[in-house]
C-alpha positions in Angstrom: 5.5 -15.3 1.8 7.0 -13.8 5.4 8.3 -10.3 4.2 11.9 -9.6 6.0 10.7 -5.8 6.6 6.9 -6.4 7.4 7.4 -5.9 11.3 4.4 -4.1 12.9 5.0 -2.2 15.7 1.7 -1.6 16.7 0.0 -5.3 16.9 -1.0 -5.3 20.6 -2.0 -1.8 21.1 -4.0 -1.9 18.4 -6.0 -4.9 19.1 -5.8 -3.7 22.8 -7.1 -0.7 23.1 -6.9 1.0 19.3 -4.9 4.4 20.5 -1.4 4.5 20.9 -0.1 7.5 23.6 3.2 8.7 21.8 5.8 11.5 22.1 7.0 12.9 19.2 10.0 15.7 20.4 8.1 16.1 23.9 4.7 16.7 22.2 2.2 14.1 23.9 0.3 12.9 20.8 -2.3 10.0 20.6 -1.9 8.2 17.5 -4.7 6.2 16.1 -4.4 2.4 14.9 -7.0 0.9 13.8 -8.3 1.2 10.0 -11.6 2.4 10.4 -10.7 4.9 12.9 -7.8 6.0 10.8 -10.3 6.8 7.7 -13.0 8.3 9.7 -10.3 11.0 11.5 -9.6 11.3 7.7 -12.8 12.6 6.5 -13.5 14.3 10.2 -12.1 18.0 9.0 -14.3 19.4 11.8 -12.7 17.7 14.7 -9.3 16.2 13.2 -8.0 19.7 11.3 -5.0 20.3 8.9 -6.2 23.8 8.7 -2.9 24.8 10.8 0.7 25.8 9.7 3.3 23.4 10.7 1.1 21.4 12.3 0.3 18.2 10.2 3.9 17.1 9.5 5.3 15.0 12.3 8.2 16.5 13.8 6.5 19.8 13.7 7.8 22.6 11.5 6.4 25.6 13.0 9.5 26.6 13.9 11.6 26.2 10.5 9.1 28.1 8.2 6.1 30.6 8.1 3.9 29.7 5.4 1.8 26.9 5.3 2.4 23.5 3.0 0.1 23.4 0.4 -2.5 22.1 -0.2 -2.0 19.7 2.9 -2.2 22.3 5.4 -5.9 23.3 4.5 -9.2 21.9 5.2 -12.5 21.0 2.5 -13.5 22.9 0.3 -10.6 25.1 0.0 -8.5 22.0 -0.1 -10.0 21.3 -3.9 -9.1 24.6 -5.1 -5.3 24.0 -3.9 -5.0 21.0 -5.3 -6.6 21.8 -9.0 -3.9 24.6 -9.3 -1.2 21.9 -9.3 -3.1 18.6 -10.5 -1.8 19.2 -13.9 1.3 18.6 -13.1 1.0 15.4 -11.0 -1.4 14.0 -13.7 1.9 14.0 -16.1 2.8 10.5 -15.2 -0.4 9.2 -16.9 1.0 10.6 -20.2 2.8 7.8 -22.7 5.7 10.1 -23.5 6.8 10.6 -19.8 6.2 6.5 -19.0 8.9 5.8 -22.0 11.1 9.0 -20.1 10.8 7.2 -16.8 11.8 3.9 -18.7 14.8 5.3 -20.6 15.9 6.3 -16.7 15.7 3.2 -14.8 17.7 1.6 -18.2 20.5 3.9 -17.6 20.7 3.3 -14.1 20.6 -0.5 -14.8 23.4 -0.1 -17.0 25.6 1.5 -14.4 24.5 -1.1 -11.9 25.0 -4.2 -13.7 28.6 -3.0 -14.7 29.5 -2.4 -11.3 30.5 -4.9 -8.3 28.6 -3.3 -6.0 25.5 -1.0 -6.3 24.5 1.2 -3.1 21.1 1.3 -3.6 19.8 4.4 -1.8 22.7 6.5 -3.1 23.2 5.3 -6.5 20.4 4.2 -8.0 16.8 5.6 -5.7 18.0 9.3 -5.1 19.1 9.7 -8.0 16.1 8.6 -10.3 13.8 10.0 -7.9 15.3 13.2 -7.9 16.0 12.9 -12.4 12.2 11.7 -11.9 10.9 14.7 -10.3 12.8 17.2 -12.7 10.4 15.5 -15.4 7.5 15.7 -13.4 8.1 19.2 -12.7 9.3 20.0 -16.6 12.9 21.4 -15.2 15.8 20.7 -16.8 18.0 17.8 -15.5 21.2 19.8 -13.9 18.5 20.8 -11.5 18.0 17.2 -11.0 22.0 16.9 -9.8 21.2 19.6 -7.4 18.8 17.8 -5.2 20.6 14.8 -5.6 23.6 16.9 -3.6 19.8 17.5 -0.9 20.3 13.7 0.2 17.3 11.6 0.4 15.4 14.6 2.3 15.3 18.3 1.6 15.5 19.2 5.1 15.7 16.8 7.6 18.7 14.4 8.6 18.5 11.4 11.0 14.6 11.7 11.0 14.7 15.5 12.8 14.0 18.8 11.1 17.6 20.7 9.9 17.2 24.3 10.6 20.2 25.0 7.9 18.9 23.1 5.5 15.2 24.5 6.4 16.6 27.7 5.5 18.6 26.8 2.1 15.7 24.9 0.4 13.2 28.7 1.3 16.4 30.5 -0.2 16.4 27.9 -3.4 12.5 28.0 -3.8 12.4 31.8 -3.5 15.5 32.0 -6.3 13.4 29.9 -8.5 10.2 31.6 -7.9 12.0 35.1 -8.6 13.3 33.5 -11.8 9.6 32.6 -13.1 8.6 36.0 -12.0 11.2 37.9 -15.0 10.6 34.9 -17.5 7.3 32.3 -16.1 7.6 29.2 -18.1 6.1 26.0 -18.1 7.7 24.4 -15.0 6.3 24.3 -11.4 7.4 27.5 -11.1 5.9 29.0 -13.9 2.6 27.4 -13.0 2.6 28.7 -9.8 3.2 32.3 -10.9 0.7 32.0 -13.2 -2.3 30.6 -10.9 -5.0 32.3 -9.6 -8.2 31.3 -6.9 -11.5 33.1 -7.8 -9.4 35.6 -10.0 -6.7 36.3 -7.5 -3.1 35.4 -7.8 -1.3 33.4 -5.4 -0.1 35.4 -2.6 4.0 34.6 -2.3 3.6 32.6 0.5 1.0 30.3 -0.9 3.8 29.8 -4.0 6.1 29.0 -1.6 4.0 26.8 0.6 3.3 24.8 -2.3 6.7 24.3 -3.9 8.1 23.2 -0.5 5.6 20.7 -0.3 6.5 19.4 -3.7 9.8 19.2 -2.6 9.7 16.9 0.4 6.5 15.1 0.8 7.5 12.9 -1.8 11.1 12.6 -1.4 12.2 9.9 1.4 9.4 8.2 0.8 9.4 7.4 -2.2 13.2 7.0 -2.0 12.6 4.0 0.9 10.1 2.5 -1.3 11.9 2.0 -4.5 15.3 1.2 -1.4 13.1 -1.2 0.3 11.7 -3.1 -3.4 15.1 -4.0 -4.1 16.1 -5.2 -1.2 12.7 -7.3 -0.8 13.3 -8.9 -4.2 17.1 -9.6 -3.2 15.7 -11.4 -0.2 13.1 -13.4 -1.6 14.1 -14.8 -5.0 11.1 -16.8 -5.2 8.7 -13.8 -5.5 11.5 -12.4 -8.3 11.2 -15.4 -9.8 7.6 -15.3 -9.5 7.1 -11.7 -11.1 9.6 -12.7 -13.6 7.3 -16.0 -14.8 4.3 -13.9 -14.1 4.6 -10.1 -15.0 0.9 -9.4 -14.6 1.6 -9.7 -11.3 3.6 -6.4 -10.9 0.7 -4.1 -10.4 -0.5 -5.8 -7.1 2.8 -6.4 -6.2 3.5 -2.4 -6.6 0.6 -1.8 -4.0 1.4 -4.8 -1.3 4.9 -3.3 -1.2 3.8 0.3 -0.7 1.0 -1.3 1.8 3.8 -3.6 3.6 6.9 -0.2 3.2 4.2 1.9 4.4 6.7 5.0 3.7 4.5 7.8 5.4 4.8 6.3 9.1 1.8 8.8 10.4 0.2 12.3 10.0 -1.2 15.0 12.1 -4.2 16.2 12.8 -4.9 19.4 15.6 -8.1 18.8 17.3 -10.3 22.1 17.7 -12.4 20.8 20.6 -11.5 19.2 23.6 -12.5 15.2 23.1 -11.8 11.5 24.4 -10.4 9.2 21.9 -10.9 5.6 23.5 -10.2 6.5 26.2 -7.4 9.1 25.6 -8.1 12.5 26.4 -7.3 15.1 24.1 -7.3 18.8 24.9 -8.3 21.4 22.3 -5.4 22.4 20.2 -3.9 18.7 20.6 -2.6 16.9 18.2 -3.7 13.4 17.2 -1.5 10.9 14.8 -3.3 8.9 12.1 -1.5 5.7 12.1 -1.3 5.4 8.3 1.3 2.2 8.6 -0.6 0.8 11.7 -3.9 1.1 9.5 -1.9 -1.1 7.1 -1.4 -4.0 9.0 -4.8 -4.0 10.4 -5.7 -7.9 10.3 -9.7 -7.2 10.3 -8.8 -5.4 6.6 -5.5 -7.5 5.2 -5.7 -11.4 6.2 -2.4 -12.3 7.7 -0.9 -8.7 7.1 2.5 -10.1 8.2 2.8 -11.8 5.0 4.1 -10.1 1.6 1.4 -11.3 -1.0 2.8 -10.4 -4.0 -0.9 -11.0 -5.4 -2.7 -9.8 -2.6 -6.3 -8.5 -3.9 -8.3 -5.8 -3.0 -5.5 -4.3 -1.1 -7.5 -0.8 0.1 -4.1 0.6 1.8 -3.5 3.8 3.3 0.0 4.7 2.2 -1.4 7.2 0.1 -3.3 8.7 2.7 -7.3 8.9 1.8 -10.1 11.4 0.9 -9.3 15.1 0.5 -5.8 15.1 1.2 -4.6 12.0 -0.8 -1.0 11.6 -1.9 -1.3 14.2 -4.7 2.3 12.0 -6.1 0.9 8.8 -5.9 0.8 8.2 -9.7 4.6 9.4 -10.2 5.1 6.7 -7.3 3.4 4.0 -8.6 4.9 4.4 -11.5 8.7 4.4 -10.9 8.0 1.5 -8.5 6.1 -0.3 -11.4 8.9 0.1 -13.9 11.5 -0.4 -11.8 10.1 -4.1 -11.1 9.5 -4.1 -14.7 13.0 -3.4 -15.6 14.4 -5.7 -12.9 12.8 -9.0 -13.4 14.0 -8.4 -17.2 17.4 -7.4 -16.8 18.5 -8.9 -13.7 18.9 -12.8 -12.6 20.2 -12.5 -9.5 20.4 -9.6 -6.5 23.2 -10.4 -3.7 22.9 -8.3 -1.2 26.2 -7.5 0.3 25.9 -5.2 3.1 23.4 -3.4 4.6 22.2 -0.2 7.4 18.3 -0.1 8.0 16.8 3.4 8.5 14.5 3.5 11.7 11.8 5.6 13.5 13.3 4.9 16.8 10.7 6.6 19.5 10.5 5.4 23.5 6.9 3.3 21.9 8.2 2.1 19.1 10.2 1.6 16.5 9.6 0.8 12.8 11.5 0.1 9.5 10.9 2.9 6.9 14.3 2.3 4.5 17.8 2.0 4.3 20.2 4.0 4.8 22.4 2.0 2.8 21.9 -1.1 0.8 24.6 -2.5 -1.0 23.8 -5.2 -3.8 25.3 -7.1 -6.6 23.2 -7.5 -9.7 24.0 -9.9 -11.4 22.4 -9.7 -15.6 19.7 -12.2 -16.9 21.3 -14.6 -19.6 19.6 -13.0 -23.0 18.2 -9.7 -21.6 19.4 -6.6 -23.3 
């Protein structure tokens, strides 16, 4: 089925010549299109580096903080080492008690929604289990959760560019918190963090930083669009709601063609050490280059007709989880509020009327993309027998 959001930018210059020259905030930056390309850079640490502060988020933000993001912003093998201090955490999703605590969210939220006339999506129902989501994930109590909520569907940034206030406020909030584990370490993010050591030696206050920012916004937006973007899908094509609804072991590939098709992670940097041509492209040494994660995505040599939603597409090897050493450390907690939510919906809810609508963009002078909404209003309307 034709997907009302699946609109690749990058078709021609893809098949074309497989580099796209972009400016992102008057940084010249080639970004690369094509599949394989995009996986090789991936694995190519030596020449395509995230060993750089500020450098692999696109905008920049070298100029709204000091430490570095990570694990992200580190190169194999210290990557590994990073990521083992947190992948405790991030594994939590796997556990049955926390599936049946994501479930009791979405019902509650499905309550509210099917009560009301009109349900703004982003707003009312993503942020806010998202955000209730992460407070679980992260073992903090839920009247943190209403915090972030009052963040907006990105810690830091508004209308796509990097908010120096707000920059500043989430440092002050992770510093409060991290001061707070220092007195009393529990068994939250924070108190992990205080806690964890590298060959013996604890994490310097900047690495415990670097990571709990991280944990704050890589996953935010974009899993925010994704779960925006699901609802609005099914709204707009009854026939694959129906579909999921008649056939529910269809949810799990229908999870990963809508992350594949959303793309939510647009592109990443890389900062090449060495001077080098990139089909054509030259790069200087110290350039940036952008992997083309939702380019990749649509590449029709790896997805036949990747305009179409295929609700039972299979294999489906997307890159909206990035690849290799620096993989979506979240992707579990995302695939599985995606998966319940379609769970939830095809048995609660008959009908979705969508009712009024504002996309969100990436608007740039080479292109422009579809990551969200901004707002999506909908009426659901309740399945005759469900619950």
């Amino acid at each position: 089925m034709s997907d009302p959001f699946a609109k690749d930018p990058f078709t021609q210059a893809r098949r074309q010549k497989g580099v796209l020259a972009c400016e992102f905030g008057g940084e010249a930056m080639p970004m690369l299109l094509r599949y394989a390309d995009v996986r090789r850079a991936a694995a190519d640490h030596a020449n395509f580096s995230s060993d750089v502060l500020g450098r692999v988020t696109i905008p920049a933000e070298d100029k709204i903080r000091t430490f570095r993001q990570l694990p992200i912003e580190s190169n194999p093998p210290q990557t590994q080492a990073f990521r083992d201090i947190v992948m405790p955490i991030f594994r939590r999703p796997r556990a049955a008690d926390f599936k049946d605590k994501v479930v009791a969210l979405v019902d509650t939220l499905l309550d509210n929604a099917l009560q009301a006339e009109t349900l703004e999506v982003v707003s009312e129902f993503a942020l806010p289990l998202q955000s209730r989501a992460m407070a679980l994930l992260f073992n903090m109590p839920m009247t943190e959760a209403e915090v972030w909520i009052g963040w907006g569907t990105h810690a830091y940034r508004v209308a796509g560019r990097n908010d120096a206030t707000k920059a500043a406020q989430l440092i002050d909030y992770i510093s409060e918190k991290l001061d707070q584990a220092k007195d009393a370490p529990g068994d939250d993010l924070f108190g992990v963090l205080t806690r964890a050591t590298i060959d013996g030696t604890p994490l310097t206050r900047d690495q415990m930083t670097g990571f709990a920012h991280l944990a704050f916004s890589g996953g935010r937006d974009t899993v925010i669009n994704s779960i925006t973007e699901a609802v609005r899908f099914l709204a707009l094509n009854p026939g694959a709601f129906d579909q999921l609804r008649s056939t529910p072991t269809l949810i799990p590939s229908a999870v990963e063609e809508l992350f594949r098709v959303i793309s939510p992670i647009s592109f990443i940097g890389r900062t090449c050490p060495h001077a080098s041509d990139i089909h054509g492209q030259p790069v200087a040494a110290g350039q940036r280059v952008a992997l083309g994660w939702a380019s990749a995505n649509f590449d029709e040599t790896v997805f036949p007709d990747p305009q179409d939603m295929r609700i039972d597409r299979r294999p489906n090897p997307h890159l909206a989880f990035g690849i290799g050493a620096h993989s979506c450390l979240g992707s579990l907690h995302a695939r599985l509020l995606l998966k319940t939510v379609l769970e939830k919906m095809v048995a609660r809810v008959g009908q979705l009327t969508v009712q009024g609508e504002q996309a969100n963009c990436l608007s740039f002078p080479q292109f422009e993309r579809r990551v969200g909404s901004s707002r999506l209003e909908v009426h659901m309307h309740p399945l005759t027998g469900s619950p």
